[in-house]
GUGU-563581 format. One record per residue (C-alpha): residue number from 1; chain; x negated, y, z. Coordinates in steps of 0.1 Angstrom, whole numbers, plus 2048, in hexadecimal, padded with zeros to 3 digits. Layout:
+-----+--------+-----+-----+-----+
| num | chaine |   x |   y |   z |
+-----+--------+-----+-----+-----+
| NUM |      A |   X |   Y |   Z |
...
+-----+--------+-----+-----+-----+
***
This chain:
+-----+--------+-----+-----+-----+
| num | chaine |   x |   y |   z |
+-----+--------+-----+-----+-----+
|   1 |      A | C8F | 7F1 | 4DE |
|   2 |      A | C81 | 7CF | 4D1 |
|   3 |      A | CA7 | 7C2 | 4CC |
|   4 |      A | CB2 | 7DB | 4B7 |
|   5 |      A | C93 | 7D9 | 4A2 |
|   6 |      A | C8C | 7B7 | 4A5 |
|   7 |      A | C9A | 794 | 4A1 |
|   8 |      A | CB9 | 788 | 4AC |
|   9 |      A | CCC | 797 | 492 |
|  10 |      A | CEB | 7A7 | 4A4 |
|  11 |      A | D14 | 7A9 | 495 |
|  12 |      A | D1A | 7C8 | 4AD |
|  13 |      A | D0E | 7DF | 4C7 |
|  14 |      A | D21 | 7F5 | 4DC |
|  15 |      A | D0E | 810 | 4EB |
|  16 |      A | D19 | 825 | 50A |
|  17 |      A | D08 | 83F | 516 |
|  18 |      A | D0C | 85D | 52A |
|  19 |      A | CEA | 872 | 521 |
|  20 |      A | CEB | 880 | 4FB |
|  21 |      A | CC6 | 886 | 4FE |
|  22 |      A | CC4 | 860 | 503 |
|  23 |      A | CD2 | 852 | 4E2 |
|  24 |      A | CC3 | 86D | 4D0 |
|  25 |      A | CA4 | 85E | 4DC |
|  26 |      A | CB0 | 83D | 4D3 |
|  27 |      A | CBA | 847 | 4AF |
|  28 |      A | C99 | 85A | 4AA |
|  29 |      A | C86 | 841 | 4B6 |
|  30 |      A | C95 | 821 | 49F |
|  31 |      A | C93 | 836 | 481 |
|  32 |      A | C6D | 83F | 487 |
|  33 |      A | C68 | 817 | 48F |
|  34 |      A | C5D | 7FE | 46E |
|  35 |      A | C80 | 80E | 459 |
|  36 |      A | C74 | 7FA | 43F |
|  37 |      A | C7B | 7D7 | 448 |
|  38 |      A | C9E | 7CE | 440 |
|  39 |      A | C9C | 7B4 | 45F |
|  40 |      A | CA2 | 7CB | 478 |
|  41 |      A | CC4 | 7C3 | 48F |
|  42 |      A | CC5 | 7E9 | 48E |
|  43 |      A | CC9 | 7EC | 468 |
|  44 |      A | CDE | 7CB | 464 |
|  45 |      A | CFF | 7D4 | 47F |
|  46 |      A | D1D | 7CC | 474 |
|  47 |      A | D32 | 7E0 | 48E |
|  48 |      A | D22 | 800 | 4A2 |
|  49 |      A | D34 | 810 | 4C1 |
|  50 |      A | D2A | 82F | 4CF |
|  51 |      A | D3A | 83B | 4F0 |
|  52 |      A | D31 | 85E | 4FD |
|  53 |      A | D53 | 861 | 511 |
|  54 |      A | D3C | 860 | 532 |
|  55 |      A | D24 | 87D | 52B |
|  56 |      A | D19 | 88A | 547 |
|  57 |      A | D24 | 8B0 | 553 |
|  58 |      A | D01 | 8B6 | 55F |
|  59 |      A | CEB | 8A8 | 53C |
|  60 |      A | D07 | 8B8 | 529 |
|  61 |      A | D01 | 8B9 | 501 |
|  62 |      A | CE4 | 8D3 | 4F7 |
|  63 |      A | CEE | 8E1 | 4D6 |
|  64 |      A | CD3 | 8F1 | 4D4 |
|  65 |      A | CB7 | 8D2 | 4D6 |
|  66 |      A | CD2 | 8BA | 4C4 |
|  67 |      A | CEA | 8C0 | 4AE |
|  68 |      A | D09 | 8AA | 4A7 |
|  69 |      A | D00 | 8B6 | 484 |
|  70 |      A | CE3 | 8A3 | 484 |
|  71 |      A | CE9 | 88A | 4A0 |
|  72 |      A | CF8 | 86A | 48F |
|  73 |      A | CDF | 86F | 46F |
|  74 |      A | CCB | 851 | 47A |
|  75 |      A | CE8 | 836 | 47F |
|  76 |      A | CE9 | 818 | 46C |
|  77 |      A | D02 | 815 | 451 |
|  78 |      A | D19 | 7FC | 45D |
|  79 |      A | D3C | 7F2 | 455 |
|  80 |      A | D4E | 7F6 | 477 |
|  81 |      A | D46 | 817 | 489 |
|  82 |      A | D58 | 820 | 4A9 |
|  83 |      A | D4B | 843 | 4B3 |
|  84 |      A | D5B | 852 | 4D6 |
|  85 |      A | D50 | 874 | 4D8 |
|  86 |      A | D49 | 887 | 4FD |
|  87 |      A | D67 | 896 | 50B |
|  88 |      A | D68 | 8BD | 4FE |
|  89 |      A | D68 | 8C9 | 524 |
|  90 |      A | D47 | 8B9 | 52A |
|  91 |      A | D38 | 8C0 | 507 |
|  92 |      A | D3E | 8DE | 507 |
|  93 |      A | D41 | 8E9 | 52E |
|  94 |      A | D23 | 8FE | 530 |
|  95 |      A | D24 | 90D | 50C |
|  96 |      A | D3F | 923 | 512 |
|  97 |      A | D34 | 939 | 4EF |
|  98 |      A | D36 | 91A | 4D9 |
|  99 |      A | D56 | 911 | 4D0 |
| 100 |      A | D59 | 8E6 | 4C6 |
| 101 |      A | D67 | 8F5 | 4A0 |
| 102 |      A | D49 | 905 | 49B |
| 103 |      A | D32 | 8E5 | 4A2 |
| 104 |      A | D35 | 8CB | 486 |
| 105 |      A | D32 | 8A8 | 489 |
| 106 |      A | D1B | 899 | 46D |
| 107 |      A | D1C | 870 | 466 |
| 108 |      A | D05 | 867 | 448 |
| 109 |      A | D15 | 861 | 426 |
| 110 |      A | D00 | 841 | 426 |
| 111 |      A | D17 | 838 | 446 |
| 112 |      A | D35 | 844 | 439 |
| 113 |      A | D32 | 833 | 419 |
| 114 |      A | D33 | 809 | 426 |
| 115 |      A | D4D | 812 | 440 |
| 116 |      A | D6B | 800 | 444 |
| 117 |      A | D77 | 805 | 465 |
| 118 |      A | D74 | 823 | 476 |
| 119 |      A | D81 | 82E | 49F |
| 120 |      A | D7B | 850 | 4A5 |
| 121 |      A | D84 | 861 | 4C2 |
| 122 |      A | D7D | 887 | 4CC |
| 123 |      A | D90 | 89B | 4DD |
| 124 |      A | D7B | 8B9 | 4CE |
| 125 |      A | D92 | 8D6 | 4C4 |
| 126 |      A | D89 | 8D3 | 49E |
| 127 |      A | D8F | 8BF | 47A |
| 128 |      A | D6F | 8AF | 47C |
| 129 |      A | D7F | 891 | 474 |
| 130 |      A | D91 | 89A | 457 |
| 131 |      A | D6B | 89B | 447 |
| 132 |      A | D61 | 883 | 450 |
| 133 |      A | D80 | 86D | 440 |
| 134 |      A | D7E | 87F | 420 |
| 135 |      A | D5C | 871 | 41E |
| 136 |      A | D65 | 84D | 427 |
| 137 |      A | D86 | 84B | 41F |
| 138 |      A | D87 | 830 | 3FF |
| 139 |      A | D73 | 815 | 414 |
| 140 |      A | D89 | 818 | 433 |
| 141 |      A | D9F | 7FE | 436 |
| 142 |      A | DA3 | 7FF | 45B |
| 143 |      A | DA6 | 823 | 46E |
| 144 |      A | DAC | 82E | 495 |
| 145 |      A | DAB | 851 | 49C |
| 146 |      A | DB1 | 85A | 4C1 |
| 147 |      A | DB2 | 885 | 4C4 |
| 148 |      A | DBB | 889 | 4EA |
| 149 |      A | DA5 | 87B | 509 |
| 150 |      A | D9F | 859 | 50D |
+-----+--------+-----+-----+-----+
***
């Protein structure tokens, strides 16, 4: 926790992870820690990658206890975001009364706003991305969108 709120300063993280409850933690717990310093490597990234490809079957996503709504409203705004969703069997492999359409993915407008390159992959069965590049689309100058599995 001390390097993402604390000196060095760092150009880019990549995060993988294959427990959703686990970065929600993560993301909670950064945005409760000293949010006003302006020092913070967290607050100062310059390129963020998320990869949920690996989500394990067993800890699948609780919709319930986090929502995607709501789960990316503590990242940084950065200018480089590469966000690779879980795969829509795993996500969804217990849930069999929520269909992926139904379940919207949320990223800040504050994230949305400085972004200029943007990889998004989701194999979801929905336009969630279409919102989410109506909101960003006049910064992008760099875009990868990858809809089937990884």
């Amino acid at each position: 926790m001390k390097l993402l709120t604390h000196w060095p300063p760092l150009d880019h993280l990549h995060i993988q992870s294959s427990k959703i409850a686990a970065l929600h933690d993560l993301y909670s717990e950064l945005a409760a820690r000293d949010s006003n310093s302006s020092d913070r490597p967290w607050d100062n990234l310059r390129s963020l990658a998320l990869d949920m490809r690996a989500l394990d079957s067993e800890a699948d996503w609780d919709f319930n206890s986090i929502s995607p709504s709501t789960f990316f409203a503590h990242l940084p705004p950065v200018p480089s975001l590469t966000l690779r969703m879980p795969d829509q069997s795993t996500a969804f492999e217990l849930k069999r009364n929520i269909r992926p359409n139904s379940v919207p993915i949320f990223l800040p407008p504050t994230l949305l706003a400085c972004l200029t390159s943007l990889t998004f992959s989701c194999d979801w069965r929905n336009s969630h991305v279409l919102s989410i590049l109506q909101q960003c689309i006049h910064t992008l100058e760099d875009l990868t969108v990858e809809f089937n599995k990884v």
